[in-house]
Structures are given as structure tokens and as C-alpha cells.
SEBA-653824 format. One line per field, with one value per residue (C-alpha): residue number from 1; x, z, y; residue in three letters. Coordinates in Angstrom, 3 decimals, padded with zeros to 6 digits. Example, Ala and Ser with C-alpha at 12.3 -4.5 7.8 and 13.67 -1.06 7.14 Angstrom:
2
num = c(1;2)
u = c(012.300;013.670)
w = c(007.800;007.140)
v = c(-004.500;-001.060)
residu = c(ALA;SER)
//
This chain:
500
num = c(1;2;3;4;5;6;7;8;9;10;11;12;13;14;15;16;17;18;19;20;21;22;23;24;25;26;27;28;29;30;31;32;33;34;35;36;37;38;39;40;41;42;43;44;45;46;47;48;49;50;51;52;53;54;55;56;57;58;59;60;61;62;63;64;65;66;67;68;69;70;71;72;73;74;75;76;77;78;79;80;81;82;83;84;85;86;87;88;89;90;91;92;93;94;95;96;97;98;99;100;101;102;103;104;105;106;107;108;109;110;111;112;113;114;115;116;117;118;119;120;121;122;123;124;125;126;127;128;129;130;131;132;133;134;135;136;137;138;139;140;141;142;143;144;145;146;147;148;149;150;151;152;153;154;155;156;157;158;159;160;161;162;163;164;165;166;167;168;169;170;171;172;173;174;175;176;177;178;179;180;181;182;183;184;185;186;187;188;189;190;191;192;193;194;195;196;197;198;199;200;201;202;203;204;205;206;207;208;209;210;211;212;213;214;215;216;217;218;219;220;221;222;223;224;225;226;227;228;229;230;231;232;233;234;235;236;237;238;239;240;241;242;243;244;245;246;247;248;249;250;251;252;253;254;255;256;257;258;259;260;261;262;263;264;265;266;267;268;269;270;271;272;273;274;275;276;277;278;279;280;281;282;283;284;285;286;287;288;289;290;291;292;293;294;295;296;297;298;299;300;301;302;303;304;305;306;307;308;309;310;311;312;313;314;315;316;317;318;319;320;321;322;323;324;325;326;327;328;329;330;331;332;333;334;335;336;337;338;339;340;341;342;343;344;345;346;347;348;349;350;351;352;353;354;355;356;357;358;359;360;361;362;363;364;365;366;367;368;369;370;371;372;373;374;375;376;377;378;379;380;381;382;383;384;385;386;387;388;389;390;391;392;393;394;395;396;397;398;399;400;401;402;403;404;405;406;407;408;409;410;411;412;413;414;415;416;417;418;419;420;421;422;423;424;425;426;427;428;429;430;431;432;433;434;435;436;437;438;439;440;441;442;443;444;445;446;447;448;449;450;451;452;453;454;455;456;457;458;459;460;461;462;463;464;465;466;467;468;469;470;471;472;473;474;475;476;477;478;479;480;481;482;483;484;485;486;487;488;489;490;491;492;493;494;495;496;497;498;499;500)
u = c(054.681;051.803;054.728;056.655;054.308;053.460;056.657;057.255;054.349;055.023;059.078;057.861;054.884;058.173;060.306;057.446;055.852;059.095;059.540;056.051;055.517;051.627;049.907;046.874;049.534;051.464;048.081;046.907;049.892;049.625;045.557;046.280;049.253;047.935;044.370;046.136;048.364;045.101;043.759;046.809;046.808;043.414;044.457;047.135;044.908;042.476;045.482;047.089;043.179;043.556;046.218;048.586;051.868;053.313;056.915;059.510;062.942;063.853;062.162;063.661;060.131;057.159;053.933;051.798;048.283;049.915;052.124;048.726;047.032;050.214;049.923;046.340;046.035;049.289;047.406;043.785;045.746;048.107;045.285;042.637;045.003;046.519;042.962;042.713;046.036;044.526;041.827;044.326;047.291;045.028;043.962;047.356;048.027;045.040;046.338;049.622;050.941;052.908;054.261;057.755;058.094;061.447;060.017;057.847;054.921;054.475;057.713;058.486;054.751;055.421;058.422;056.767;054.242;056.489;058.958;055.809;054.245;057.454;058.602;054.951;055.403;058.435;057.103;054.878;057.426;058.894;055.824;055.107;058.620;058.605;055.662;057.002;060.671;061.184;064.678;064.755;067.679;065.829;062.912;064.934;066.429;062.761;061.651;065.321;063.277;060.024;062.085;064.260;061.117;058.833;061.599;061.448;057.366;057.814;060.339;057.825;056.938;060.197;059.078;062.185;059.959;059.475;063.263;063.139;060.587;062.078;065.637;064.051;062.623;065.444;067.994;065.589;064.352;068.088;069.196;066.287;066.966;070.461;069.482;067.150;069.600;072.139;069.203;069.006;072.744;072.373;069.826;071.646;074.226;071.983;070.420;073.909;075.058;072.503;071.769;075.369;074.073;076.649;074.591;071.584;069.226;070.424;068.270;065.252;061.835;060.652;064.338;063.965;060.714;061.195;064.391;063.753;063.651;067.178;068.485;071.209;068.743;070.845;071.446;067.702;066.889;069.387;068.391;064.311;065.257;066.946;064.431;061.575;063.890;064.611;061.100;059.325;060.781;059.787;056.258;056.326;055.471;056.326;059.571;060.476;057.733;058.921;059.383;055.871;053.782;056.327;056.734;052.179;051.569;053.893;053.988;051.239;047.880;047.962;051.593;051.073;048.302;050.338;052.885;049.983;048.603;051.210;054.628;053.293;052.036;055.146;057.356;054.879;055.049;058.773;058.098;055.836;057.950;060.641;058.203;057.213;061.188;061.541;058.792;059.559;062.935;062.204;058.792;056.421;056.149;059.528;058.527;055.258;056.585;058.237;055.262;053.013;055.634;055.717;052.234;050.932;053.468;052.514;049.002;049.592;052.091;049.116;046.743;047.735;048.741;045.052;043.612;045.506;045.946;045.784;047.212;044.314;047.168;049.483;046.173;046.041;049.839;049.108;045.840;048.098;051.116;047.812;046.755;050.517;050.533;046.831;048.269;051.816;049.851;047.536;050.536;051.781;048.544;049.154;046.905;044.235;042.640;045.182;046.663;043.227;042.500;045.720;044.927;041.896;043.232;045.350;042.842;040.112;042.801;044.529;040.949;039.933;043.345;042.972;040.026;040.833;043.728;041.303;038.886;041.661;043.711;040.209;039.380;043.489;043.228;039.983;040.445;044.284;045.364;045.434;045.013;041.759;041.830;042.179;039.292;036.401;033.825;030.872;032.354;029.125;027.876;030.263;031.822;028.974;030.260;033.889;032.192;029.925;032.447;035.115;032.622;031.821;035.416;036.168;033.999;035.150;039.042;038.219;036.360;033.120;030.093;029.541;032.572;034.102;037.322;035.060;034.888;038.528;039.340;036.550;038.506;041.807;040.105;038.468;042.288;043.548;040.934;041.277;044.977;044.696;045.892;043.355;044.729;045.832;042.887;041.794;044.198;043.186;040.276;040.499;043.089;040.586;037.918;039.841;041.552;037.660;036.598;039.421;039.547;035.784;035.611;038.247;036.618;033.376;034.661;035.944;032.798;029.668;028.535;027.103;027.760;030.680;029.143;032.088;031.399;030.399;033.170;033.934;033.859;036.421;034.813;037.966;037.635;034.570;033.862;037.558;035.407;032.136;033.337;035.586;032.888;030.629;033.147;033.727;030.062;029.500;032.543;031.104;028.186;029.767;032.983;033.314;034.196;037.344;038.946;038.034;039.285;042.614;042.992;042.443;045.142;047.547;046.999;047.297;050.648;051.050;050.041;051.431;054.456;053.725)
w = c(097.835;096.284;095.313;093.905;091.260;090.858;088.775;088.114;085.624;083.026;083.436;082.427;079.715;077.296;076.810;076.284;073.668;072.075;071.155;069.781;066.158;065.591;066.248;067.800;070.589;070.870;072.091;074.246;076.411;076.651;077.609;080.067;081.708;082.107;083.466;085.951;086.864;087.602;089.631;091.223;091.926;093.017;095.882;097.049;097.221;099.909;101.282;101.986;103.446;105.630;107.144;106.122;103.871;102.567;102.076;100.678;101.039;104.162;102.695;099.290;097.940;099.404;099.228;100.988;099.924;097.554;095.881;095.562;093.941;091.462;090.670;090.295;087.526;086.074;085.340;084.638;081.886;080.478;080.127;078.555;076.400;075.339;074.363;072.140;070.270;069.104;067.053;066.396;065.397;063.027;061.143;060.511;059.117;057.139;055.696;054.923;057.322;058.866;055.517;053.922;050.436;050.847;052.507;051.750;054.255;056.286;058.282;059.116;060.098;063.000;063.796;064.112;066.199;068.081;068.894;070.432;072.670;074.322;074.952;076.158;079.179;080.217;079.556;082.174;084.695;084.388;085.929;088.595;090.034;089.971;092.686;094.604;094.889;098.272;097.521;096.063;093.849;092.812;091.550;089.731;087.132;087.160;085.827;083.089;082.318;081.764;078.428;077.601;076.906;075.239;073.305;070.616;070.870;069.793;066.656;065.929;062.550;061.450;059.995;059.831;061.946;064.325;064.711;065.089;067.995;069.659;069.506;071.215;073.780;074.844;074.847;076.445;078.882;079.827;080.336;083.112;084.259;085.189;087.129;088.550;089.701;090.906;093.361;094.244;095.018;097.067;099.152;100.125;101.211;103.053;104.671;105.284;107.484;109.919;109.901;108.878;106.866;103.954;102.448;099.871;102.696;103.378;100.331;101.922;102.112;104.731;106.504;105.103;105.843;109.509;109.735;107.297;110.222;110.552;107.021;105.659;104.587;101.894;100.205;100.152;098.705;095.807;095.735;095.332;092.604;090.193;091.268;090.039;086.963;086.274;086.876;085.838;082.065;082.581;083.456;080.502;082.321;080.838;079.535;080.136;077.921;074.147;073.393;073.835;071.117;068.887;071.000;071.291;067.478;066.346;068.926;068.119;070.042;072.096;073.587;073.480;075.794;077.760;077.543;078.717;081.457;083.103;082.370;083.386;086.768;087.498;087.265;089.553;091.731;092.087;092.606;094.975;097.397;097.330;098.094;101.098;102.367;101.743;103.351;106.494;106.281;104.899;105.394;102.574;101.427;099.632;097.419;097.008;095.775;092.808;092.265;090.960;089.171;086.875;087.442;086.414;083.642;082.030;082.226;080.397;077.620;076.558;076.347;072.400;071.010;071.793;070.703;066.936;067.077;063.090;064.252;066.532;067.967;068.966;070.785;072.793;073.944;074.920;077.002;078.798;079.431;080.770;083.146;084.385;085.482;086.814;089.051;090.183;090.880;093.008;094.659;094.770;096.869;099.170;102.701;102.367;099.689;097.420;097.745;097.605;094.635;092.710;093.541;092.285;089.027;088.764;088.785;086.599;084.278;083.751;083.284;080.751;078.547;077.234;075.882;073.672;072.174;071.312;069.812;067.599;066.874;065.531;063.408;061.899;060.891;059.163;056.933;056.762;057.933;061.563;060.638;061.001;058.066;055.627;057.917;056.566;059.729;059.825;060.882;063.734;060.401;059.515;062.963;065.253;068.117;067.940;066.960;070.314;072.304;070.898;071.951;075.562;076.203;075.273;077.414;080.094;079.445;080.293;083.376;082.351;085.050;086.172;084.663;087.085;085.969;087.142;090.780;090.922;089.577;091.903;094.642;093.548;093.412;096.605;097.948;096.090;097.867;101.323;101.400;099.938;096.400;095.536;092.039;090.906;091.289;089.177;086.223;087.189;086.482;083.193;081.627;082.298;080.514;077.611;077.368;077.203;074.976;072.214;072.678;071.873;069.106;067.434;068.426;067.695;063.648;063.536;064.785;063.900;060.529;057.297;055.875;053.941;052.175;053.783;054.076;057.895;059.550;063.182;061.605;064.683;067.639;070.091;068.993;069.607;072.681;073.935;073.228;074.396;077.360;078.605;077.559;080.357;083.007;082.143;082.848;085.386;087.457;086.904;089.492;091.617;092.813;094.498;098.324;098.159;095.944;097.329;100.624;098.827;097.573;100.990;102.660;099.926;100.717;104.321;103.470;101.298;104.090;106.966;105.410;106.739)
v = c(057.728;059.340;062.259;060.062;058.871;062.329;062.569;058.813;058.917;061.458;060.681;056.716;058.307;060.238;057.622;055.183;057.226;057.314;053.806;053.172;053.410;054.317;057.692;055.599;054.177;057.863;059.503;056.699;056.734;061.085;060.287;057.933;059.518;062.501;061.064;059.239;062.308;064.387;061.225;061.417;065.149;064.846;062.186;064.914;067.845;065.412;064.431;068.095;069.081;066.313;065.763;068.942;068.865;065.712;065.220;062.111;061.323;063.228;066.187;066.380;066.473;068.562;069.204;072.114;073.529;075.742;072.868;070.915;073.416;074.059;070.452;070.188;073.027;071.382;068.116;069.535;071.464;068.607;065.841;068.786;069.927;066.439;065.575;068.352;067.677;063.906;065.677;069.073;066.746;064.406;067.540;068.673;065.568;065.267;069.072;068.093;070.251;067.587;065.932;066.099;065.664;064.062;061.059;057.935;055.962;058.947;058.268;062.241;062.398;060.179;061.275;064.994;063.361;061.396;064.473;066.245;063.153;062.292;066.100;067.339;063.769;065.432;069.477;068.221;066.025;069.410;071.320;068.798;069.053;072.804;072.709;069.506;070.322;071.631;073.074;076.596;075.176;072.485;074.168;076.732;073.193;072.491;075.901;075.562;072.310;073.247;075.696;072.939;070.608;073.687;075.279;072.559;072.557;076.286;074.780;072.157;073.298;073.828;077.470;080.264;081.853;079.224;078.970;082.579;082.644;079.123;081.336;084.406;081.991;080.133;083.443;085.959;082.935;081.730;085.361;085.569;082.207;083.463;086.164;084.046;081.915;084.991;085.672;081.843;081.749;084.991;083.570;080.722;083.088;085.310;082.118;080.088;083.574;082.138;078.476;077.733;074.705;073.367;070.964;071.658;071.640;075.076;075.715;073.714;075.888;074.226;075.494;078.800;079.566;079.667;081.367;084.273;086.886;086.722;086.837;089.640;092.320;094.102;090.251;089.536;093.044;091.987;088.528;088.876;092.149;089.177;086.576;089.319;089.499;086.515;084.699;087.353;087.034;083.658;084.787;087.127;090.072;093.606;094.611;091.255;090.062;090.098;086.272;085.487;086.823;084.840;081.450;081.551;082.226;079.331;076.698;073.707;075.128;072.650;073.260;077.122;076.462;074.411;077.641;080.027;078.212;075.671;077.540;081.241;079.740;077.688;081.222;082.855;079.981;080.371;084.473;083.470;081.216;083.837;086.663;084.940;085.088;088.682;089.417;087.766;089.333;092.403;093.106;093.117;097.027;096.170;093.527;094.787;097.862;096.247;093.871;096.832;098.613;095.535;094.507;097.834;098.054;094.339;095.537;098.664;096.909;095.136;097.642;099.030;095.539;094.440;096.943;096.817;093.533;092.146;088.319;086.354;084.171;086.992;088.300;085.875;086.016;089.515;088.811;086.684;089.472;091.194;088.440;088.267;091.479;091.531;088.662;089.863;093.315;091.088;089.469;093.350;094.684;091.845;091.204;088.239;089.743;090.143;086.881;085.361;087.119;086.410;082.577;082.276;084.310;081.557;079.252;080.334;081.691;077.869;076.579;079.634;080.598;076.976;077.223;080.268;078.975;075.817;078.278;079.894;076.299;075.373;078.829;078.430;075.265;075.454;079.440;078.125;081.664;083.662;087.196;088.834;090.407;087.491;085.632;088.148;087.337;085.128;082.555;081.491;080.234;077.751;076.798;077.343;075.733;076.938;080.252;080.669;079.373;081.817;084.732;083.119;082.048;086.016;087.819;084.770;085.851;089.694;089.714;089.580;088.826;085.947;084.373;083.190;085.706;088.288;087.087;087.172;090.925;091.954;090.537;092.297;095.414;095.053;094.349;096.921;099.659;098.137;099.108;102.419;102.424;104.402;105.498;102.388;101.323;103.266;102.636;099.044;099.452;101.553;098.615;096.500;098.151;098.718;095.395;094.224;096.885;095.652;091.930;092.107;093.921;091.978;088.592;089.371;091.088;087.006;085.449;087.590;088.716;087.681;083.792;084.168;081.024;078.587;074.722;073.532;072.618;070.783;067.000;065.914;064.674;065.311;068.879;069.172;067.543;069.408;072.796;071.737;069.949;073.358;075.786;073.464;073.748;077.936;078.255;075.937;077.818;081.119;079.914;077.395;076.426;073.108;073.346;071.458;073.381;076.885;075.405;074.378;078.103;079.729;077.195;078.078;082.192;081.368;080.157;083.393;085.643;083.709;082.110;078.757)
residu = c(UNK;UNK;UNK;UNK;UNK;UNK;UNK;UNK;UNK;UNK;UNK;UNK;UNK;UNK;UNK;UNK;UNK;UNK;UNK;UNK;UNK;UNK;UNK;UNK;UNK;UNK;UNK;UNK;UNK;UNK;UNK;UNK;UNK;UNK;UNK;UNK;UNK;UNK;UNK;UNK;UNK;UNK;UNK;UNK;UNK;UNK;UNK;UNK;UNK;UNK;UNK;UNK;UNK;UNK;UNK;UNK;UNK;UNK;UNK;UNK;UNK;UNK;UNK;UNK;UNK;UNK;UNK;UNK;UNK;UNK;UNK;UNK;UNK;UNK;UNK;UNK;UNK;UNK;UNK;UNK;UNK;UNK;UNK;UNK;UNK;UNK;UNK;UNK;UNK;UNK;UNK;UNK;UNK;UNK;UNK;UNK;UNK;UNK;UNK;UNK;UNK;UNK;UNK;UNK;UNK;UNK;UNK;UNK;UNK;UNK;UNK;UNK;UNK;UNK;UNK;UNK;UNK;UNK;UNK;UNK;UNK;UNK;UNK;UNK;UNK;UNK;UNK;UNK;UNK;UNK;UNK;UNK;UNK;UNK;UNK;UNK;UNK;UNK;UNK;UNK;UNK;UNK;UNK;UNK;UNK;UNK;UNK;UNK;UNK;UNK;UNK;UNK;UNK;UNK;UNK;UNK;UNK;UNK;UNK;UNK;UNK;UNK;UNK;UNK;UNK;UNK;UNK;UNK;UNK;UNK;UNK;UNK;UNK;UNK;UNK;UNK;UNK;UNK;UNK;UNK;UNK;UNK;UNK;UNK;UNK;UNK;UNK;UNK;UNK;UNK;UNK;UNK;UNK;UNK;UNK;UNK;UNK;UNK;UNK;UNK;UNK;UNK;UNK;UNK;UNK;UNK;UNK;UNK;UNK;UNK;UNK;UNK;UNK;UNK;UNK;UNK;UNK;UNK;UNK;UNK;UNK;UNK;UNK;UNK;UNK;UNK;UNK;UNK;UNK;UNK;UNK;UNK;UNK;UNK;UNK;UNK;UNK;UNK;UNK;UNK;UNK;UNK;UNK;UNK;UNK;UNK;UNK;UNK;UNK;UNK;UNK;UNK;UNK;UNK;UNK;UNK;UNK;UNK;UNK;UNK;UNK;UNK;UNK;UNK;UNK;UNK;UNK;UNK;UNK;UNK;UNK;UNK;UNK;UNK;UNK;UNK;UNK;UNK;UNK;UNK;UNK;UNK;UNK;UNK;UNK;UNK;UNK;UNK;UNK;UNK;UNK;UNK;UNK;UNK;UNK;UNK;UNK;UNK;UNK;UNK;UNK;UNK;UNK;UNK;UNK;UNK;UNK;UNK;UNK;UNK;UNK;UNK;UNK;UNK;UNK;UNK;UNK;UNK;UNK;UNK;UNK;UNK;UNK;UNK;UNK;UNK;UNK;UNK;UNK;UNK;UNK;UNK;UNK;UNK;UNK;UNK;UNK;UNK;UNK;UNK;UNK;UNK;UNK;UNK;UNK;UNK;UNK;UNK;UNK;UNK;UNK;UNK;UNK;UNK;UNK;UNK;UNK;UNK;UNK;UNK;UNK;UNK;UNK;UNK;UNK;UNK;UNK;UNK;UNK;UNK;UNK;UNK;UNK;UNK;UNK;UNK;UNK;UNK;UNK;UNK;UNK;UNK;UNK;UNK;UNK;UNK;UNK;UNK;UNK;UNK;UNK;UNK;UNK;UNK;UNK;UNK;UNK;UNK;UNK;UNK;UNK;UNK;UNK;UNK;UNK;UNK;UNK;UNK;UNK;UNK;UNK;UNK;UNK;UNK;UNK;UNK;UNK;UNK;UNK;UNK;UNK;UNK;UNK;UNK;UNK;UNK;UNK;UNK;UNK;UNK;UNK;UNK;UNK;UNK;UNK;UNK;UNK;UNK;UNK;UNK;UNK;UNK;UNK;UNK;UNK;UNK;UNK;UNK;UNK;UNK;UNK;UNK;UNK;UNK;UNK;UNK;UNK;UNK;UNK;UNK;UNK;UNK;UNK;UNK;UNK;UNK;UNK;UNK;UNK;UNK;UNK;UNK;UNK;UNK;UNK;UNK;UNK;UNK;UNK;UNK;UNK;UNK;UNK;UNK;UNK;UNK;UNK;UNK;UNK;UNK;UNK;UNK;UNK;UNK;UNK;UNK;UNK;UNK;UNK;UNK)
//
């Protein structure tokens, strides 16, 4: 049962926070969701190390190591970044940024606040089903869910250009989602040719998995090219990639980190599930082929807009086209290695990327303005912790030793010697370096200098303690990573490797 409260919560959390009236009530029900959701995922991690997968309902719902870990950086990511949005949305209000002129008592405040704490419940009911949902067809209305719940987080200011990102979203985003689900439909075929199954469990992974061997080869070539497609666009990785500078710089913070950490490893997730199938069919030098085309490409489509980069929060949209295609080029390089690597880039990336969209929620809100040049530097002065923890969290985000980032590129590299791609290697490698080179220098133009004579900021406590809290966790993860979960990362690569 534990699955179905898995879902159960944040489907009952939405509608709840819908019908109450008062902010206060709105964020309680988010906090306490979302810390019994991670309690929850927590209890189904120990469970999957014990005893193996866990299914429900005749195998409608399933859990393996990998689903576990899917679900675990799902809720470590809703509940940090739901506490966040108390202190982020209470500023706003205090700024007027929430207020319509046209109406009295505050009434389109709450309704702005309501509209975001019963969509993020379901955003995240969204998430959770993508890694549970043992059916391939399933997963793929999970993932159309997961952009029917953010698409109006990326409106929520009501901007022109807010509508004009939340547009490109949903279009580019459904266009991949239909090729996504061409390649869905063809594997069904390609699978039905040999189990001769005419129900949905035709579509069943745990069905699948085992019979892959004997699947049409030309379908499954087809089908994993428009599932690369389609959830790559979803992942935003390069050409595919264009909605997200727009959807990160005007979503709320806290639902663009929601965006950056739970909705880019939900697409990979579904990549990853149909990699496994084309390798067993197919062998994996197909799929990996394509991997580092578009792994190498995302990697590279990043490297200018860094380094010109005028707009913090459209920086941080492009670090994370560049950590898409570090981990599909992980996923690319395959072998234990690989895999392993592109895990634990999941991983440290979910509990990173958060943290620098905190930083910069926290810098916008106080200079009213998120272009470096109107921000004039100094700001360690005024925002000391934001400002230290903007610098850490950057040198974190880029691979810096010992963050624990760091530990994972090293691995990828390591995988991506071991099998012989010498030269990509080395353009690995050079991205990397200048990805670093430009991220810092804009950072640290924002952070260091003279006192620009500003007022001290970081009054909020949830703020704060959001920032401080993370940056502890960052550090402490750069040195140590508890047992459990490293053991939950190698069973989920085993299943990458092994298909199991």
C-alpha cells in the first residue's frame, strides 16, 4: 500500500489547498504533504533494499531501485522547495507583486496563491506516477501531466512574456510529447509481434523487460529515435532545448526549481526505461550512438549563452541544458561506469540546481531586477548569506572538488576513457572547463566587489534557513554520502546495465 499513498497524498494535498481561504492554511497543507511524501519515499527506498521491487494492483504500479530513487529526489525536491516558496511567496506579496488594482481585501492575492498550492500537489502527483507507473503508456500521461500542472506555474505572473514562455512550453513540449508517444505506440507493436498480448499489459515493463530479445528490430530503431525526440525536448536537451531559458526566467523560483530538478529527471527517466529495451533488442552501440550526438551537442549549446549571459535566471536554464547533456552523454558512454555516473549526476544535481535558483529568487526579489548589469556587484555586503551561498552553490553546480558534482563528472570521464572515446573526452572535458570558467565570472561580478551602500537584507527566516539548510547538505555531500542511498544508486545502474 505504501505505493498507493505515494500518490494518494499529493492527489488529496491540491484539492484541499483549494478550498481553504488563508495563506497560513495553503502552505501548511504543501509542508506537510510533501514531508510526509519524503517519509513515505524514504519507507520505499528500505523497502526496495530489502526485500526487492514492490508492486499494487496486479502490477499496475511498480517500484524497482531505480523508481525509488526517482521518487526519493521527487519528494526531497517538492518539500525543499515548498519551504522556500512560504518565505518567497510572502515577499512577493509584501512587494505588491501579487496585487491587482482592480480588487479589494487582497482577494486576487489568494487566489494567485491558491492557483500555485493546489497545482504544485498535483505538479508533484504528476512526478511520483511517472516513476511508479509500470506501463510505458502510463508513464508517458504522467510525463503530459507533469506540463499540464507547470505550464500555468510558468503563466503565474500573468506577464506577456510569461504567456509567451508558458506558450513556447506547452507547443514545443506537446510536439515532443507526440513523438514520444509515436515511439510508445511503436513499441507496443514491436512487442505485441511477440507476446501477442491485447490488453495494456502488453505495455507492462516488467513484461517488456524480459522479452526485449525478440522484438522487430527496424520498429525499435524507429521507436527509441522518437522516444529520444520526444523526451529529450522534454529534458531540454539541445536543439530540442529552446523553451527553457523562457519557462526558468519567469516561472515563480520555486516552481522553476521544481522545473530544473523534478521535470528534467522524470524525461530522462522515461529515456532511460526505453534505452534499456533497445538495448536488449538492439544492442546498446545504437542508442548510445545517438545519446552522445545530443549529449555532446546540449553540452556545446550552452557553452556561448554562459559565457554572454546578461540575464542571471536564463543562466541558470542553460547550466541545466548543460547538465542534460552531461547526463544523456553519460547514459551515451554506457557500461557500469557510465550509468553509475549519470545516476549520481542525477542525484547531486536535484539536491544542487535548487539551491541556485534559491540564491537568484533571493538576489531578484531584493535589487527588483535579474540582469547583471543593472545589479552593479557587491552584493556579499548586503546579502551575505545568499551572497556566499550563491558563490559555493556555483562552484558546486560546475564540478568543482569536492562538491560532490565533482565526484560524478570524474566518474563519467573515467567511463568515457574506459570505452575508448578518447576525443570526446576531451571536448568533455574542455565544455566543462569553460562552462566553469563563465558561470564564475558572471557569479562572482554579482557577488564580490565594493558595498554598493544597499540596506541588509535576508529579514525572512524560511529563506534563510531554505539557503542555509541546502548549503549544509551541498557540503556535507561533497564528503560523505550515506550508505543507503549509494546502495540505492548502484541497484538502480544494475538495472541500467542488466535490464532487470
Amino acid at each position: 500500500m505504501i505505493l498507493f499513498w505515494l500518490l494518494i497524498v499529493p492527489l488529496i494535498a491540491g484539492p484541499l489547498a483549494f478550498a481553504l481561504r488563508k495563506r497560513p492554511w495553503m502552505e501548511a497543507v504543501n509542508l506537510a504533504a510533501f514531508g510526509i511524501e519524503l517519509c513515505l519515499a524514504l519507507v520505499l527506498a528500505a523497502q526496495v533494499l530489502r526485500g526487492g521491487p514492490v508492486s499494487l494492483w496486479n502490477g499496475f504500479l511498480y517500484a524497482d531501485a531505480l523508481s525509488a530513487l526517482m521518487v526519493l529526489l521527487s519528494a526531497v525536491a517538492a518539500l525543499w522547495c515548498s519551504t522556500y516558496a512560504v518565505g518567497y511567496f510572502r515577499q512577493d506579496e509584501r512587494d505588491g507583486v501579487l496585487q491587482d488594482e482592480q480588487t479589494l481585501l487582497g482577494r486576487f492575492v489568494i487566489h494567485k496563491l491558491r492557483e500555485y498550492y493546489t497545482l504544485t500537489p498535483l505538479f508533484v502527483f504528476s512526478m511520483i506516477l511517472v516513476a511508479l507507473a509500470n506501463n510505458l503508456g502510463i508513464l508517458w500521461v504522467a510525463i503530459e501531466g507533469t506540463t499540464l500542472a507547470s505550464v500555468f506555474l510558468v503563466m503565474f505572473y500573468g506577464r506577456e512574456t510569461s504567456l509567451e514562455a508558458a506558450w513556447k512550453y506547452a507547443i514545443i513540449g506537446g510536439v515532443g510529447l507526440s513523438m514520444a508517444l509515436f515511439g510508445t505506440i511503436l513499441t507496443y507493436y514491436s512487442a505485441h509481434r511477440v507476446l501477442g498480448i491485447e490488453t495494456l499489459a502488453g505495455l507492462n515493463w516488467s513484461v517488456l523487460t524480459g522479452n526485449a530479445g525478440q522484438f522487430d528490430k527496424a520498429t525499435m530503431r524507429l521507436s527509441f529515435i522518437l522516444i529520444l525526440l520526444g523526451y529529450g525536448t522534454k529534458a531540454g536537451i539541445a536543439p530540442m532545448h529552446t523553451w527553457k531559458p523562457d519557462a526558468y526566467s519567469e516561472a515563480p523560483v520555486p516552481g522553476a526549481a521544481m522545473l530544473a530538478t523534478g521535470v528534467l529527471n522524470c524525461a530522462l527517466y522515461g529515456l532511460v526505461r526505453f534505452y534499456i529495451l533497445s538495448s536488449k533488442c538492439l544492442g546498446p552501440q545504437f542508442g548510445s550512438q545517438l545519446l552522445i550526438i545530443f549529449g555532446l551537442l546540449s553540452m556545446a549549446v550552452a557553452v556561448p549563452f554562459v559565457l554572454v549571459q546578461k540575464n542571471f535566471r536564463r543562466l541558470l536554464a542553460y547550466s541545466s541544458i548543460d547538465h542534460s547533456g552531461i547526463m544523456v552523454l553519460a547514459l551515451g558512454f554506457g557500461g557500469p561506469l557510465g550509468i553509475l555516473g549519470m545516476l549520481l549526476h542525477m542525484t547531486f544535481h536535484s539536491i544542487t540546481k535548487p539551491l541556485l535558483f534559491f540564491c537568484a529568487g533571493n538576489v531578484q526579489q531584493y535589487l527588483k531586477t535579474d540582469l547583471f548589469a543593472k545589479a552593479k556587484g557587491g552584493l556579499i555586503h548586503s546579502m551575505p548569506l545568499t551572497g556566499a551561498a550563491f558563490l559555493m552553490v556555483t562552484l558546486a553546480v560546475t564540478g568543482s572538488p569536492p562538491f560532490s558534482l565533482f565526484q560524478s563528472e570524474f566518474t563519467i570521464l573515467r567511463a568515457a576513457l574506459s570505452g575508448g572515446y578518447f576525443l570526446l573526452a576531451i571536448f568533455f572535458i574542455a565544455f566543462l572547463v569553460t562552462i566553469f570558467c563563465g558561470f564564475l565570472v558572471n557569479v562572482a561580478s554579482l557577488v564580490l566587489g565594493p558595498d554598493p551602500g544597499l540596506p541588509l537584507a535576508e529579514t525572512c527566516g524560511w529563506k534563510k534557513y531554505s539557503v542555509g539548510g541546502l548549503a549544509a547538505v551541498i557540503i556535507v555531500m561533497g564528503f560523505w554520502i550515506p550508505a543507503p542511498l549509494f546502495q540505492l544508486i548502484q541497484k538502480a545502474a544494475d538495472i541500467v546495465t542488466g535490464g532487470r
